[in-house]
C-alpha positions in Angstrom: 0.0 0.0 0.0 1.4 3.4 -0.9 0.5 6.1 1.4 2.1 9.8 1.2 4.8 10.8 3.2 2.2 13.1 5.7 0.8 10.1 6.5 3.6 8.2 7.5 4.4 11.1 9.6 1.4 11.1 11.3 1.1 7.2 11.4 4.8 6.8 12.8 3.5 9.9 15.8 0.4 8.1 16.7 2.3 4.8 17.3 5.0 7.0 18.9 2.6 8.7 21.1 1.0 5.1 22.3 4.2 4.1 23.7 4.4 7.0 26.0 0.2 7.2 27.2 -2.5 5.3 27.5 -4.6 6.8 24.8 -3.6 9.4 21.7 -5.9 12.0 20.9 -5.9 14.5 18.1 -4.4 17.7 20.4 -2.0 15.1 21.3 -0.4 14.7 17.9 -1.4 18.2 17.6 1.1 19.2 20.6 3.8 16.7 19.7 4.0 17.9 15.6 3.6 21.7 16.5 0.6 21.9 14.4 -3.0 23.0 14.5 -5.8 21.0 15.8 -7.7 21.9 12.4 -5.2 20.4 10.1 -4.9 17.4 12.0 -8.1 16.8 12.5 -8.5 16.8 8.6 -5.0 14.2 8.5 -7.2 11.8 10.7 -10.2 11.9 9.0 -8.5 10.8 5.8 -6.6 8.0 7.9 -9.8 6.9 9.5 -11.4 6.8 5.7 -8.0 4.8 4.4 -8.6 2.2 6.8 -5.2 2.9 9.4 -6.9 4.1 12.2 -9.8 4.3 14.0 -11.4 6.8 16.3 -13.8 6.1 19.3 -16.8 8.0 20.3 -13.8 9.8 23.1 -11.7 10.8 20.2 -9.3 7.7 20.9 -7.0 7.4 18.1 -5.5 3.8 17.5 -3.6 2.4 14.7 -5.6 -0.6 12.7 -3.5 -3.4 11.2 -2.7 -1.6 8.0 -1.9 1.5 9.9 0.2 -0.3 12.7 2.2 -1.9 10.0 3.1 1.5 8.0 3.6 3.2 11.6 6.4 0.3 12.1 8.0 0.2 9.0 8.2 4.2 9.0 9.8 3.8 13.0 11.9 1.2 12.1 13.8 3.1 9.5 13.5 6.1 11.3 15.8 4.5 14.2 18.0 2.7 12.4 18.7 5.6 9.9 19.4 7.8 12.6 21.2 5.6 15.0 23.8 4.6 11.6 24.3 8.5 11.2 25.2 9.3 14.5 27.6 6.3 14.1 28.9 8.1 11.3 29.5 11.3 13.8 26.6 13.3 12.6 25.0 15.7 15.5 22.2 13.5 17.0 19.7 16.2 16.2 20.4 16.9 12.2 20.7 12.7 12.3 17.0 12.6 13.7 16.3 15.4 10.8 17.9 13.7 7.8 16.1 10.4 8.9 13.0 11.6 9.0 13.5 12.5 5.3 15.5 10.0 3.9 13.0 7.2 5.7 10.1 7.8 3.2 12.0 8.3 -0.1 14.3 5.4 0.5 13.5 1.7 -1.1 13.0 -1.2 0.4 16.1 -2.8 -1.3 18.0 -0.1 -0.4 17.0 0.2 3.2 17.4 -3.9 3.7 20.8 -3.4 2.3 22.0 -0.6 4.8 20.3 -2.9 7.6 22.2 -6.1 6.3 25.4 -3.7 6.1 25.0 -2.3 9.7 24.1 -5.6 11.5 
């Protein structure tokens, strides 16, 4: 499934977000992205319509199967690109930046190559 790179963003947040609290709501990716309520309130409606999350009558945001397994690819090359540049003695936070770039555009051969390579 291709989904844009928005969406990954805000997929690999909620799953991010449900390691830390009990529930994710839409202020709270709101308050972690530094965006407005408005647009992500538009974001989750078009992931609740794609099928990754749904949203209870409380507003509580969870990742469904599709959406869980987007969320963990996205975090899993998010960590490992970001761990293998620091490595490389890049500044932890332009390694975090460069990551969260390079983890959307980046192919699945490629990335299982530079994971092979590091491990």
């Amino acid at each position: 499934m291709h989904t844009n790179e928005s969406a990954e963003n805000y997929l690999e947040t909620i799953l991010i977000l449900s390691k830390k609290r009990p529930v994710v709501r839409s202020v709270d990716i709101a308050a972690e992205l530094n965006f407005k309520k408005s647009s992500v309130s538009v974001a989750m409606k078009k992931l609740r319509e794609n099928g990754n999350i749904t949203v209870s009558p409380e507003g509580y945001i969870t990742l469904t199967p599709s959406g869980q397994e987007i969320a963990d690819r996205i975090y899993e090359r998010h960590t490992l690109l970001s761990s293998w540049l620091e490595r490389l003695g890049v500044n932890p936070e332009v390694a975090a930046e460069d990551a969260c770039r390079i983890e959307h555009v980046i192919s699945s051969e490629s990335f299982e190559a530079i994971k092979r390579h590091i491990k």
